[in-house]
N, C-alpha and C positions, 0 to 999 in steps of 0.2 A: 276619407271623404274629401272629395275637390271643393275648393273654394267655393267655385257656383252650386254646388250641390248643397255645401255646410249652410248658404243662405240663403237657397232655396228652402232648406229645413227650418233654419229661423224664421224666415217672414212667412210661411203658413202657421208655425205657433205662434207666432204674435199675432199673427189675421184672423186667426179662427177662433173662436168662443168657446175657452175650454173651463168658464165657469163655471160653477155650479149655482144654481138660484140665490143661495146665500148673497155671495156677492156679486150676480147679478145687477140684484135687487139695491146693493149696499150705495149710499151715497156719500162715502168716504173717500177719499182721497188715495188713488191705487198708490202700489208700491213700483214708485218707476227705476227701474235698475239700469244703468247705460254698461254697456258688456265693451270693455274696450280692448282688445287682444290683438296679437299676430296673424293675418290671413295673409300676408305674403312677407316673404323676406325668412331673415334667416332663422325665425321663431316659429315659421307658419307651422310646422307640424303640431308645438306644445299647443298654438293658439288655437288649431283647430280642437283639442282637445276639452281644453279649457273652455270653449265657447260651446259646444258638445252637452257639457257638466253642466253651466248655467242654465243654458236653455232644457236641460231635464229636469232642473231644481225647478226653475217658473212651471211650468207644466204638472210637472207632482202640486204643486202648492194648488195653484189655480184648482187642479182637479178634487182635491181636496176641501174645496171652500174659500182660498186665498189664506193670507195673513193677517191676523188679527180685523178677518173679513173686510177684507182689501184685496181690490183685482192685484196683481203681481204684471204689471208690463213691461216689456223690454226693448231695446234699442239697439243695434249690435253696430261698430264701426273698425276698420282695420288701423292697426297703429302703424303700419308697415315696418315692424320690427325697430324704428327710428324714435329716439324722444322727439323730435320734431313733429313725426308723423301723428305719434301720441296724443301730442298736445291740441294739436289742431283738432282729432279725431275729437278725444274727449271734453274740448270745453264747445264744440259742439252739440254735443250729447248732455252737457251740462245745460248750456244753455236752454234749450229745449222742453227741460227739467226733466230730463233723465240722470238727476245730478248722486247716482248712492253707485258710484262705480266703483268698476271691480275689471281684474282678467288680465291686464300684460304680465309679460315673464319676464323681462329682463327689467336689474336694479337700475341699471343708469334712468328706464324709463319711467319706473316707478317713484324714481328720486325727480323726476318733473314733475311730474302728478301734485306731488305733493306739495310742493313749492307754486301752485295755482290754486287749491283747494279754498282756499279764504274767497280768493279774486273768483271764483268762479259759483261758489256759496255751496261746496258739493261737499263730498265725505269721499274716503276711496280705501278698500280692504284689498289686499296685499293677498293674493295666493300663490306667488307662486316666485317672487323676489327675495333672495337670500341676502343682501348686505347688511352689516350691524347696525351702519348711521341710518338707516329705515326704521329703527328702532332704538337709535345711541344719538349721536349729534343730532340728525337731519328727523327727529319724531316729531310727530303733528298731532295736534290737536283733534284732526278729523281726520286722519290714519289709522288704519288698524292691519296687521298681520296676524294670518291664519295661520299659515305655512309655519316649518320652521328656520331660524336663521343661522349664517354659517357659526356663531357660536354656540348651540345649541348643538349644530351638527360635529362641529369638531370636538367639542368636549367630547361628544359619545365617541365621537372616532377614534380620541386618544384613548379614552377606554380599550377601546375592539384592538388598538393597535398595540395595546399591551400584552395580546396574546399572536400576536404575529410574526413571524420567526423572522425574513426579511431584513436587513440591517442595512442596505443601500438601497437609495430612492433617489429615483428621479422625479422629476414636474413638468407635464405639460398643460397650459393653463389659458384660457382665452385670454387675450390681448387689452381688457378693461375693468374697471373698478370691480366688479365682481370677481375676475378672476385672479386678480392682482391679493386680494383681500385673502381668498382660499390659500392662496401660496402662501404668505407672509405666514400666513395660522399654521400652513405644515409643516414650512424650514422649520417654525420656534418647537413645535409640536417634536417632530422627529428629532432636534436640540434634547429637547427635556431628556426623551427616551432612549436616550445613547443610541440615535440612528443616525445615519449618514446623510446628507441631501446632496448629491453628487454636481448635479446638472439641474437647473430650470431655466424652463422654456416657455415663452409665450407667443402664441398665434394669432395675427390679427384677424376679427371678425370676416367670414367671407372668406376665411383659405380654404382652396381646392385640392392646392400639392402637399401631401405631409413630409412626403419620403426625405427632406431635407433634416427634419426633425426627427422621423424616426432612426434614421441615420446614429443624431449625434444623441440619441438615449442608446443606443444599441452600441454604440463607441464609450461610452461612461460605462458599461460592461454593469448596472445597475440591477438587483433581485425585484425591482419593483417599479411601480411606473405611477403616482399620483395624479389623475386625470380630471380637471376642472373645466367642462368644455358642457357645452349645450347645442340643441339643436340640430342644422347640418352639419355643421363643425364638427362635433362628436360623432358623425355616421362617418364623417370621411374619415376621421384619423383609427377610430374602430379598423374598420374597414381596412384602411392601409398599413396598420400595424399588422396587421391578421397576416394579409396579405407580404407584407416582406419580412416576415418569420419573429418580430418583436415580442411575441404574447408567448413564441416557445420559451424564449429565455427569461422575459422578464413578466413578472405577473400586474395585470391592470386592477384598480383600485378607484373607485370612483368617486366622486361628490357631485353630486347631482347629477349621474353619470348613469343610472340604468332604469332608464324608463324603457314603457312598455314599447313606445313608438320606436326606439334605436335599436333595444331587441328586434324586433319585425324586419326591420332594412339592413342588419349586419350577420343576424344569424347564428350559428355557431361561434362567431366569432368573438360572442360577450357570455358563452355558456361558462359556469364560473366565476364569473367577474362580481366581485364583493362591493359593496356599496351603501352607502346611508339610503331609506326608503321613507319620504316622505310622506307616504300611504300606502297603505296595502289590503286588498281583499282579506287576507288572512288579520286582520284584525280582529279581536273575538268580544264588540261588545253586541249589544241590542240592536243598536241605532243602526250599524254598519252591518247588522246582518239582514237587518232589512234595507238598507239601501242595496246591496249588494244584490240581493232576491232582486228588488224592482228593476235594476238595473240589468240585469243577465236576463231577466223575461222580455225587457223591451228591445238588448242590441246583441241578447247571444251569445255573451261574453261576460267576465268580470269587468269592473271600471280599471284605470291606470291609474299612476300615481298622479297624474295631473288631472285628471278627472275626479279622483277623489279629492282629491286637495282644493277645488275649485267648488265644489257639492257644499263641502266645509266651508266656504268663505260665502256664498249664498246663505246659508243656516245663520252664519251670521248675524247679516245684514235682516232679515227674517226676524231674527230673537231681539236685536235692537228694535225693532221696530212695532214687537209688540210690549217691551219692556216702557218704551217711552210714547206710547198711543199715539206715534204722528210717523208722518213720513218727511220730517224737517232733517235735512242732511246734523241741522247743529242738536237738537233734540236726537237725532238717533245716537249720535257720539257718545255724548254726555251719561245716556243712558246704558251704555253698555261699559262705561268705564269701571272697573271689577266686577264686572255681570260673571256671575257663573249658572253653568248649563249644562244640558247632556248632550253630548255628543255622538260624532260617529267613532271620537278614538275613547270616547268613555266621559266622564266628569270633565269641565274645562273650565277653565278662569282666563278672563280677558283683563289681563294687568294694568291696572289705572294707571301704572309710574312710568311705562313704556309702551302701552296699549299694541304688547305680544301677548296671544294665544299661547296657554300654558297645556300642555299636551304629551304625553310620552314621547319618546322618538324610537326610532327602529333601523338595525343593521341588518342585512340579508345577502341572497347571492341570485345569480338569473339560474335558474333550474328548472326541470323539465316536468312539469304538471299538466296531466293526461293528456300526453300528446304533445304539449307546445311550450315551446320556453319563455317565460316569463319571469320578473322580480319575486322573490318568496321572503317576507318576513320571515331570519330565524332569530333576532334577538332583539326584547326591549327593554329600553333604558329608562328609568325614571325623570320625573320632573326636578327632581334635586340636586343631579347634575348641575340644570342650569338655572337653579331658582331665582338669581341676582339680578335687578334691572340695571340695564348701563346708567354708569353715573354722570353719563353725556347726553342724558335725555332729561328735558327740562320742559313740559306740558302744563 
């Protein structure tokens, strides 16, 4: 969906009255959520996604009755893939008092957020930001992540990578704290496991040319290629690996790396390609089977991983807020600090020591499900894995 079409879609669900008499009628204080994501720039695609989720969560609720019979209202603003742009986006949406946001993808942006959340009196849930200090050094007070983060992600990886024959790797990794972070966890990672880390490589945000890069992975003569890359970024280097014969010789291997949106615009050229999945239709509880049904009857399809993951951090913000009867940013926090609940990946616990979502996680491959390729859940990991909160979170 284009841009003006994605908000064109928001602002008839926010415009139109899709209550039900309950909270019609109710004279409580709606649930104002400010949706603050990617609509342009180098995230647009996850943000369209993301902003997609939300606005189907408001709409399911609303039709529903609301939240603890509370209209559910929304605000949507673009962060233009920038913390700067973020900042401005969402402490006006704060101010406004659409202050319980949610929705960017990238950590640098989400590590602004939260370092305004006091000064701004808001709360903000994390769906779709992997860095540690989100939940290690840099955890807040009125922070919360949904998603899983890259230690969560890497312990499972080291697992999966203990059956992987592979003994040389390379890294290509985006050019900032997130992607810096994933490397640093593989070199130690493929360290532990008597594997090789040949070559790593980082690309600043915004490259167009890979073939420099895939050059000198296909010069390090590597069984394997460590890919830490999002958004456009990832389509191009997909794309040009494919293209100058990289994926013959050496196998790609993702982190954060196969979502449904880069399947779509690469093609063949991620069929195979193994990866952490930080949500998946094939997930087999209750919750997620009915999300899944409402969701395939309204757009035809399964949700993606950033669409489900983004459904999840809505539910959230939802259960804090009937957990703590207000729609006060600090009452909603408070109230959810070790709330446990059901979810769409099953039982969850929202950890008071580091207010991380405790959740299984799951490793998979892009395979060909009736007709189209898509992420497929084939393995899940437990929560004890990573059951430790960083000892650099201090709430």
């Amino acid at each position: 969906m284009k841009k003006r079409e994605l908000l064109k879609a928001i602002a008839l669900t926010t415009g139109i009255s899709l209550l039900s008499p309950l909270v019609a009628a109710s004279e409580k204080d709606p649930v104002r959520i400010g949706a603050v994501s990617s609509m342009s720039g180098v995230f647009e695609q996850q943000g369209q996604e993301v902003l997609r989720a939300i606005e189907f969560a408001v709409e399911e609720a609303n039709a529903k009755g609301g939240v603890d019979g509370r209209e559910v209202a929304i605000e949507v603003a673009d962060d233009e893939s920038t913390p700067d742009g973020a900042r401005r986006s969402a402490e006006k949406l704060a101010r406004e008092g659409h202050n319980l946001l949610i929705g960017p993808i990238s950590s640098s942006i989400s590590m602004t957020l939260s370092q305004n959340l006091d000064r701004w009196d808001a709360m903000y849930v994390v769906v779709a930001s992997k860095l540690d200090a989100l939940t290690g050094k840099s955890c807040h007070a009125r922070m919360f992540r949904t998603n899983h983060n890259d230690v969560m992600d890497l312990a499972m990886m080291k697992e999966w990578m203990k059956t992987v024959d592979e003994k040389k790797f390379g890294i290509i990794a985006a050019d900032y704290t997130w992607g810096h972070g994933s490397t640093e966890f593989f070199e130690k990672t493929a360290k532990e496991l008597g594997k090789e880390v040949k070559v790593s490589l980082f690309a600043p945000l915004g490259t167009k040319d890979f073939a420099p890069y895939v050059a000198q992975l296909r010069d390090a003569d590597v069984d394997a290629v460590w890919v830490a890359m999002v958004g456009r970024d990832a389509i191009s280097f997909v794309k040009q690996a494919d293209s100058f014969g990289l994926n013959d010789t050496s196998r790609l291997i993702g982190h954060a790396l196969i979502f449904q949106y880069l399947v779509d615009a690469t093609g063949d050229a991620t069929h195979g390609v193994w990866g952490n999945i930080g949500y998946g239709a094939d997930i087999d509880t209750e919750r997620n089977r009915q999300f899944v049904a409402a969701w395939t009857e309204k757009f035809g399809r399964v949700p993606t991983e950033n669409e489900g993951q983004a459904y999840n951090g809505v539910q959230l913000i939802f259960e804090g807020v009937k957990l703590a009867g207000s729609t006060a940013p600090g009452d909603v926090a408070k109230a959810l600090e070790d709330a446990e609940y059901e979810s769409i990946y099953g039982p969850a616990l929202m950890r008071g020591a580091d207010h991380q979502l405790q959740i299984p996680n799951y490793v998979g491959e892009v395979a060909q499900v009736d007709g189209k390729l898509r992420p497929v859940v084939e393995k899940t990991y437990p929560i004890s894995l990573y059951s430790t909160p960083s000892a650099d979170c201090s709430i």
